[in-house]
N, C-alpha and C positions, 0 to 999 in steps of 0.2 A: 736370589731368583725364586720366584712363584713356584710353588707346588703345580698351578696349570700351566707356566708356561713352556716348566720342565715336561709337562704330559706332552703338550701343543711340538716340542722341540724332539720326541722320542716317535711321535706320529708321523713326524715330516722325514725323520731317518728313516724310518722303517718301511715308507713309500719311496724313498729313494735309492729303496735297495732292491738289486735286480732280484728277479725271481732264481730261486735254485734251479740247476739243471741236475739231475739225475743222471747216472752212469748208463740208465737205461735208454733216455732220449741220445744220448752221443754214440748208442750203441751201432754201428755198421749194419750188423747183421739185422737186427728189427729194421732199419729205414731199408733194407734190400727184398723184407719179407711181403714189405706195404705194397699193397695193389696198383697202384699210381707208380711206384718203382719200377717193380716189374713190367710194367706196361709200356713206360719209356726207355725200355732196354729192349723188348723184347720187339716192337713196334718197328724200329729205325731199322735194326738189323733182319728180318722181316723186309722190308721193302729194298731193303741190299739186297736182298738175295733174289728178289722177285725182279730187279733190273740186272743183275747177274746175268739172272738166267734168259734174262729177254733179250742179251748182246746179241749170241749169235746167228739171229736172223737178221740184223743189221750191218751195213757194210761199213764202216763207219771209216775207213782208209778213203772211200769217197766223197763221205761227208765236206770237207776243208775245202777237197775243189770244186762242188758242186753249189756251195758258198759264194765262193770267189767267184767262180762264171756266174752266178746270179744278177741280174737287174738290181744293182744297189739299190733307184728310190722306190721301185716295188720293193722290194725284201722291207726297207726301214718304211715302207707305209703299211705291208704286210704286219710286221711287228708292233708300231703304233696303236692298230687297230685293235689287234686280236688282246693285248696287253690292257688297250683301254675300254676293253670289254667287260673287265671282273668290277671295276666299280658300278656298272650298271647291273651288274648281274648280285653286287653289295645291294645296293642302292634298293632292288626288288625283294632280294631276301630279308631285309633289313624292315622295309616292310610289315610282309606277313610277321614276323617277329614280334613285330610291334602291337598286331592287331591281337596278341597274346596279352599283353597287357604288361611285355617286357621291354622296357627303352633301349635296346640293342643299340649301340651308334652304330655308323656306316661304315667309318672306318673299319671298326673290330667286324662285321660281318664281311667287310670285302677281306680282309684277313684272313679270314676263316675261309671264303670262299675260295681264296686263292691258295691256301691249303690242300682242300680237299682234293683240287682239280690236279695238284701232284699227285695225290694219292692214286683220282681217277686215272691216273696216265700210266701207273707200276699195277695198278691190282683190275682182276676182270669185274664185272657185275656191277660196275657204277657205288662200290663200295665205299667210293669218297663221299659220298652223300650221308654216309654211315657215322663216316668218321667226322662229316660236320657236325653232324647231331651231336658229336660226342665231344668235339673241342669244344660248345657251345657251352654243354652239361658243366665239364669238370673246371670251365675259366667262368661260371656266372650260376646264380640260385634258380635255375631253370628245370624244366620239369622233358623228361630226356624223352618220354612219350610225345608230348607235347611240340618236342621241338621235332620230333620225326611229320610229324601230322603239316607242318609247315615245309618238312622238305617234300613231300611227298603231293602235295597242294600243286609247287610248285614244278614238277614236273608232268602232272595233270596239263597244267597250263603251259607247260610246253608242249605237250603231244598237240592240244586243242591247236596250237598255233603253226604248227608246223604239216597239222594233216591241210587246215585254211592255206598256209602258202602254196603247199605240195599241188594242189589242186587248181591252185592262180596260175602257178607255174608251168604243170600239162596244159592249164586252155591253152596261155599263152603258144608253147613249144608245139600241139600238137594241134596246129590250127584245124587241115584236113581231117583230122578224123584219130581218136584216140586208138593204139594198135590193142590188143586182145592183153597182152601180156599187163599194159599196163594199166588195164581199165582191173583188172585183179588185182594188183596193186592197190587203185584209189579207194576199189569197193571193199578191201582189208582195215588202209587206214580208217573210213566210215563207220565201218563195224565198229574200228577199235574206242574211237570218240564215242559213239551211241552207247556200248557198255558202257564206257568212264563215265561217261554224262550219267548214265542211271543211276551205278553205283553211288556216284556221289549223293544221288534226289535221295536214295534208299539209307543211304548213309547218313542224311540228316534227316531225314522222317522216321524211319522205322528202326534204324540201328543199336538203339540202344535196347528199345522194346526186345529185338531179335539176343544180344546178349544178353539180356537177362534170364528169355525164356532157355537159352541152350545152357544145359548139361556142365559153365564152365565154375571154376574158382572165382569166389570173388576178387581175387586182386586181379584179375585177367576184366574182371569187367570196370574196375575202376584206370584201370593200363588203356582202354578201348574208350572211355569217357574223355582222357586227357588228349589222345591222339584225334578223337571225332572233336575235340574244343580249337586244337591247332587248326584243323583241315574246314571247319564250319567258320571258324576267325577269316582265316586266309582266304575264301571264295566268298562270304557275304559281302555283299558290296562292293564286287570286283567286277571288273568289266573283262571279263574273260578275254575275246580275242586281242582286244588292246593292250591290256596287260601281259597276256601269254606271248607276246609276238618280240615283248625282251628279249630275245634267243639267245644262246651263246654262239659263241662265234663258228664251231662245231656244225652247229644243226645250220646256221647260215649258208655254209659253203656245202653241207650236203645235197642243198635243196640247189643250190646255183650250178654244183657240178653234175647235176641231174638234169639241170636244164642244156646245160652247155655242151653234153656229153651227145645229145637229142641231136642240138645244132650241128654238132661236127660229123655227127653220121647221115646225115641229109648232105 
């Protein structure tokens, strides 16, 4: 045998030999100190305790019958609905994601979406929005600012579309004449849309200009660059109320049990 083909035959062993493991990678205690460890221990049981503690305002001995006497094909079209609502609410996140210049599929964003919305269900503050941004970060090379700037677009656009129904829904409801209480109401959510609407113009016209001139750290103004590229991606070339009016299922039956609620006391 060759002197090369003995080299050529030591090359090929030597790639076919696994890499060592070190006593320190098998070590327990290191993979328990890692951040990602922690997080998934600490997270789960965190959210036990946060549904624990939310039992006892629930009566849940009535739950089963209250079930049972239900309208079966209401409840299974109830259920249909509300269920087949995360791929649409995928479908729009998925989206903005995209206009980041990150191929998100829709699957994995309705994934996520349908995650967080557990989350939204145990913790106060819309906190699952938090925790999308962050199953997004740590499963894909995403930039965690950036993906906030997309969630945050994205409820923009739902306030825009729910102040537009809220306001279809009194003409309709309130033919006669809108009563005091809720004409306070409409001229609230108006305010609240004319700030958003600003903030945003302000947000992409002069936003950056404004952080640079303030007093901060630069890594805060490059944190506020990523999040202004999310939130300028996700509303150029968005048709606001047609896109915003994707609602979730939530803000739908808000706006219908407000109508309904009208009717029944007439």
């Amino acid at each position: 045998m060759s002197a090369g083909s003995h080299d050529t035959g030591a090359e090929g062993a030597a790639e076919d030999r696994e890499p060592e493991v070190t006593a320190d990678q098998l070590s327990l205690v290191r993979r328990l100190r890692q951040p990602r460890t922690i997080i998934s221990i600490v997270l789960p049981l965190a959210l036990l305790a946060l549904f624990v503690r939310s039992l006892p305002g629930f009566r849940l001995d009535e739950l089963p019958d209250k079930i049972l006497n239900a309208d079966g094909p209401l409840l299974l079209l109830a259920f249909t609905v509300f269920y087949l609502g995360f791929p649409l609410r995928g479908l729009r996140w998925t989206w903005l994601v995209r206009r980041t210049g990150f191929p998100l599929r829709v699957r994995d964003g309705t994934e996520i979406i349908f995650l967080s919305w557990l989350v939204n269900c145990l913790v106060p503050a819309k906190l699952g929005d938090v925790y999308r941004a962050y199953l997004l970060k740590i499963n894909s090379p995403v930039s965690l600012s950036r993906t906030f700037g997309t969630v945050f677009v994205e409820r923009i656009l739902d306030l825009f579309a729910i102040v537009v129904l809220g306001l279809a829904a009194g003409w309709v409801s309130f033919r006669s004449g809108l009563p005091g209480e809720v004409q306070v109401v409409f001229a609230i959510g108006v305010v609240i849309v004319i700030v958003l609407a600003a903030g945003l113009l302000t947000m992409r016209n002069f936003g950056r200009r404004i952080m640079v001139a303030l007093p901060v750290p630069h890594r805060i103004v490059e944190f506020y660059d990523r999040f202004e590229e999310g939130v300028a991606n996700g509303v150029e070339g968005t048709l606001m109320p047609s896109f915003g009016s994707l609602l979730s299922q939530e803000e739908i039956w808000e706006i219908y049990a407000f109508v309904l609620s009208h009717d029944r006391l007439e």
